[in-house]
C-alpha positions in Angstrom: 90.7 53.7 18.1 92.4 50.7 18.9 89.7 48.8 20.2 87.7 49.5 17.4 90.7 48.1 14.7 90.7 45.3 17.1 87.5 44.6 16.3 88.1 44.7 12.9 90.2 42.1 13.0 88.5 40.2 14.9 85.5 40.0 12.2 87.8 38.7 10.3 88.2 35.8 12.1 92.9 36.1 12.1 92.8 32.8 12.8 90.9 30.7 10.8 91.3 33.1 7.9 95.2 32.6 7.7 94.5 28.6 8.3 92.3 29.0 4.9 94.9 30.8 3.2 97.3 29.3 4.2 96.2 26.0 1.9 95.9 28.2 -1.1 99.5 29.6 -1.1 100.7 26.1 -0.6 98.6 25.0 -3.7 99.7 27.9 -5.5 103.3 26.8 -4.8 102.5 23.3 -6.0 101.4 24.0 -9.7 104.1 23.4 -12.1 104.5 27.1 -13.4 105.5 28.1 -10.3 109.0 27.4 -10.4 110.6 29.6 -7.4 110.0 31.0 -4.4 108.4 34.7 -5.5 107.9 36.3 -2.0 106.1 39.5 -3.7 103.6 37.4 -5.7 103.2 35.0 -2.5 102.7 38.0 0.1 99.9 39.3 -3.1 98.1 36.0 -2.8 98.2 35.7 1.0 96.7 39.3 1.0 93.8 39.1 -1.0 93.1 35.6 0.1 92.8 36.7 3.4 90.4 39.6 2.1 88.1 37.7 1.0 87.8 35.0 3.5 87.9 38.0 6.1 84.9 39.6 3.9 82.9 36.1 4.4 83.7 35.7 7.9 82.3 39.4 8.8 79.4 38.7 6.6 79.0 35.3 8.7 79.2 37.2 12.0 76.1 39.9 10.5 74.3 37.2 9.5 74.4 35.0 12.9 74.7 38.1 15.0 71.6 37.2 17.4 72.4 33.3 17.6 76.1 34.6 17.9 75.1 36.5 21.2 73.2 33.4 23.0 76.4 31.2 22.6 79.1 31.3 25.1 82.0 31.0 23.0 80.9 33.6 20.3 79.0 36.4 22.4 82.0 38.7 22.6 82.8 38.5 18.9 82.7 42.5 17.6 78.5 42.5 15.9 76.9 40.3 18.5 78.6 42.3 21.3 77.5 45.5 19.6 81.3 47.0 19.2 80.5 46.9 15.3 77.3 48.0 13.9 75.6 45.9 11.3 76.1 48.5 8.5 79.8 49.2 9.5 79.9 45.3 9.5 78.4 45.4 5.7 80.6 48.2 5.0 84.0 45.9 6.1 82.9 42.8 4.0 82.1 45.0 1.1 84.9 46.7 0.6 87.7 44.1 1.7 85.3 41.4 -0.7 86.1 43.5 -3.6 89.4 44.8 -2.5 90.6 41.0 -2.4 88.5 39.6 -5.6 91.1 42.9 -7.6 94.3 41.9 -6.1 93.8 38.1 -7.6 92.3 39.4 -10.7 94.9 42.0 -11.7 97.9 40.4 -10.1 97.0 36.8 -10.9 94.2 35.9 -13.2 90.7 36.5 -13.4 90.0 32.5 -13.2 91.2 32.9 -9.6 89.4 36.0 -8.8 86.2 34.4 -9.8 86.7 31.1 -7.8 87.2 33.4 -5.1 83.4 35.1 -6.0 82.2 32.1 -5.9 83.8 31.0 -2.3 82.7 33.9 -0.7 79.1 33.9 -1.8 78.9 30.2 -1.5 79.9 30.5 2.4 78.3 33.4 3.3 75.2 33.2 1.8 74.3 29.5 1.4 76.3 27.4 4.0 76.1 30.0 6.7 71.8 30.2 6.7 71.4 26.5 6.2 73.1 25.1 9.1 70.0 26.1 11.3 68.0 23.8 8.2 69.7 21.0 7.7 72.9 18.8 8.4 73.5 18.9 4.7 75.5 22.3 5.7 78.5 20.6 6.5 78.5 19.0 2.6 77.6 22.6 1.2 80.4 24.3 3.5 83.3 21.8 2.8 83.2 23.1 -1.1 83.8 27.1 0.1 85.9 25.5 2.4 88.3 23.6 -0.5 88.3 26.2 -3.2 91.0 28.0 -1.5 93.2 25.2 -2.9 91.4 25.6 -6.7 92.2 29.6 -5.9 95.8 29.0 -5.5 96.1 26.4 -8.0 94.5 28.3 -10.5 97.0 31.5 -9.5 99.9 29.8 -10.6 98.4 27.7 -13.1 96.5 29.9 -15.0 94.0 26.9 -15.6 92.3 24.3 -13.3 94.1 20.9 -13.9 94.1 17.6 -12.6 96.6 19.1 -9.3 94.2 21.3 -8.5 91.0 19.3 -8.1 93.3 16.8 -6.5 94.3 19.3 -3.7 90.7 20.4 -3.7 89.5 16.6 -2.8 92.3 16.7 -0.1 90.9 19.8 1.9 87.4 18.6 1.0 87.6 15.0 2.8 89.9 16.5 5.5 87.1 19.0 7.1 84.7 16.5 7.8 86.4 14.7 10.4 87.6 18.0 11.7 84.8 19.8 11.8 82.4 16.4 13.1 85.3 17.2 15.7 84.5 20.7 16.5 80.6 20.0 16.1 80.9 17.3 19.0 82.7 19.5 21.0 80.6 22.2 21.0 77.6 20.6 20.6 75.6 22.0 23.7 76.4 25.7 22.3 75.3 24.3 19.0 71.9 22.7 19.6 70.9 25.6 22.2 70.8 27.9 18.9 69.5 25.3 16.5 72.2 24.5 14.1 72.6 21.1 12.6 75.9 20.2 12.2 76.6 16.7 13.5 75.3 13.7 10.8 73.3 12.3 13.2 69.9 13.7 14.3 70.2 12.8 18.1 73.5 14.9 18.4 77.3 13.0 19.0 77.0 9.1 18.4 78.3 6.3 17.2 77.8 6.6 13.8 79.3 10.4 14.1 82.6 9.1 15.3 82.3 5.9 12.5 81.9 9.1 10.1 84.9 10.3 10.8 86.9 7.1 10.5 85.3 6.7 6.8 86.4 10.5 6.1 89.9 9.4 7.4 90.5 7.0 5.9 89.8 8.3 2.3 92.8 10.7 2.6 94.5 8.0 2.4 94.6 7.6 -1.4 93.9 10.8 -2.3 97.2 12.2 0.0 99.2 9.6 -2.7 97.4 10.6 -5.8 99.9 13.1 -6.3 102.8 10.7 -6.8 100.6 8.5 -8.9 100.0 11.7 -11.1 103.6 13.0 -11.9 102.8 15.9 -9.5 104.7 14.9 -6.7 108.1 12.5 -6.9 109.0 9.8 -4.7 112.2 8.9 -6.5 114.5 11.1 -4.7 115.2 11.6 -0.6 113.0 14.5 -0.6 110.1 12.2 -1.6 110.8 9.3 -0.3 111.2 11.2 3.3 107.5 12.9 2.0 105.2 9.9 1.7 106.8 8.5 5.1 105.3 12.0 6.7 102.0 11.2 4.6 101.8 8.2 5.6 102.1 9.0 9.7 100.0 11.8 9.5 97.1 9.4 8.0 97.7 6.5 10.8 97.5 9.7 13.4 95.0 10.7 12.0 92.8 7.7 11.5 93.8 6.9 15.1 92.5 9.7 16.4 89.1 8.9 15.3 89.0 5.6 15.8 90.0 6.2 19.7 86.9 8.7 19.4 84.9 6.0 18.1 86.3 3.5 21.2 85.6 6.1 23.7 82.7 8.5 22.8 83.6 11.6 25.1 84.4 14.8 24.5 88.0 14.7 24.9 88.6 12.4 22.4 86.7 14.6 19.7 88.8 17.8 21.3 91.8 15.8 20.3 90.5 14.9 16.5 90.1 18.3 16.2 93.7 19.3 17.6 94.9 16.4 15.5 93.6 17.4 12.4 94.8 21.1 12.7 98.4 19.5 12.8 97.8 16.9 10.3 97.0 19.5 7.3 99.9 21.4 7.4 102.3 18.3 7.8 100.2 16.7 4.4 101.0 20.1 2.8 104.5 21.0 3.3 105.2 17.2 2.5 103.6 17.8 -0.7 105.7 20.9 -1.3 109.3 19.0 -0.2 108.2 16.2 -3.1 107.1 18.7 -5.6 108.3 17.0 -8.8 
């Protein structure tokens, strides 16, 4: 019995799924009708975020179940390793999809609830299939992979307004870089399976690692479009102590893949990818000290 809820949560993928959330409770805690701390309503918005993200990561898992099996680091994962059937596997996504998609509808709005739709089928049933077609999957997967903020946003602003597309642009540019990151490092496991993740053709080069420097370095502005937009302040210690954190988290950042770029190896790209799982919750919970 325990194995088997084990498995359950393991199709949800713990986690990344609370790494995804995790951006749209801080979004939702940035729009400007959210004026306190509601612990109920954030617990609400953690829950059936998570739902849903766990509903397209166990839809993810049905669909790559056989290339899922030939790769090292994902044969033991609950469908390719047989624990879960495919139909118990359906089953899961079905009902915590729709159990997650009602908790933001009836608790928040129906604006959120249908961003959410859209994320779900958007990463399960577009990016998912296409990275064994084309590169182009990364592009598709960064949107699924951004609306959590527009979910959030929307959540506690009852509309999608300039904050939220800005937070959405944020999250976007970010998971290039980090996922380039986790493409290069895994690229063996990748390639043996055919999926096409790295911008390059002949796997992790030069113009992979310049890639990520471009990514990197258009945070830059869009990290300080908030305080150029009202949403965040910089007049007070809070802020001022806010856009120093930005700003160090964008020259660590930017370093990281530049010393990738200098150096080409695999280590380097682990430590972009280590780098940029730091980096996004620094940029957030600066955000949230400066919220004006």
């Amino acid at each position: 019995m325990m194995r088997k809820i084990k498995d359950y949560l393991l199709l949800i993928k713990p986690s990344l799924s609370i790494m995804v959330v995790f951006s749209s409770v801080i979004s939702y805690l940035l729009a400007p009708k959210v004026v306190e701390f509601d612990w109920t309503m954030i617990l609400l918005l953690f829950t059936g975020g998570l739902l849903v993200t766990g509903s397209a990561n166990a839809i993810n898992q049905v669909v790559e179940k056989d290339t899922d099996a030939r790769m090292k680091r994902t044969a033991s994962r609950p469908v390719a390793a047989g624990r879960v059937s495919i139909e118990e596997a359906w089953g899961f996504a079905v009902i915590t999809g729709l159990t997650g998609i009602f908790l933001l509808g009836y608790y928040f709005n129906w604006l959120s609830a249908g961003i959410a739709t859209f994320s779900l089928f958007l990463y399960a049933f577009i990016y998912t299939p296409l990275k064994k077609i084309n590169s182009i999957a990364v592009l598709i997967g960064a949107v699924p992979g951004a609306l959590p903020c527009l979910i959030g946003w929307a959540a506690g602003d009852d509309k999608l307004s300039l904050g939220g597309w800005i937070l959405f642009a944020f999250q976007f540019f970010w998971q290039f870089p980090h996922f380039w990151a986790i493409a290069w490092v895994a690229h063996r496991d990748y390639s043996s399976v055919g999926f096409k993740l790295l911008p390059a053709d002949k796997g992790p080069t030069r113009f992979t690692a310049m890639q990520t420097i471009i990514y990197s370095l258009l945070l830059v502005p869009v990290t300080l479009l908030p305080y150029y937009t009202g949403m965040c302040s910089f007049e007070d210690v809070e802020g001022k102590v806010a856009i120093g954190l930005i700003v160090l988290a964008n020259l660590f950042m930017i370093g990281r893949c530049v010393t990738l770029y200098k150096k080409m190896d695999v280590s380097s790209a682990r430590k972009v990818m280590f780098g940029s799982y730091m980096y996004l919750p620094v940029v957030f919970f600066a955000l949230l000290l400066s919220k004006g």
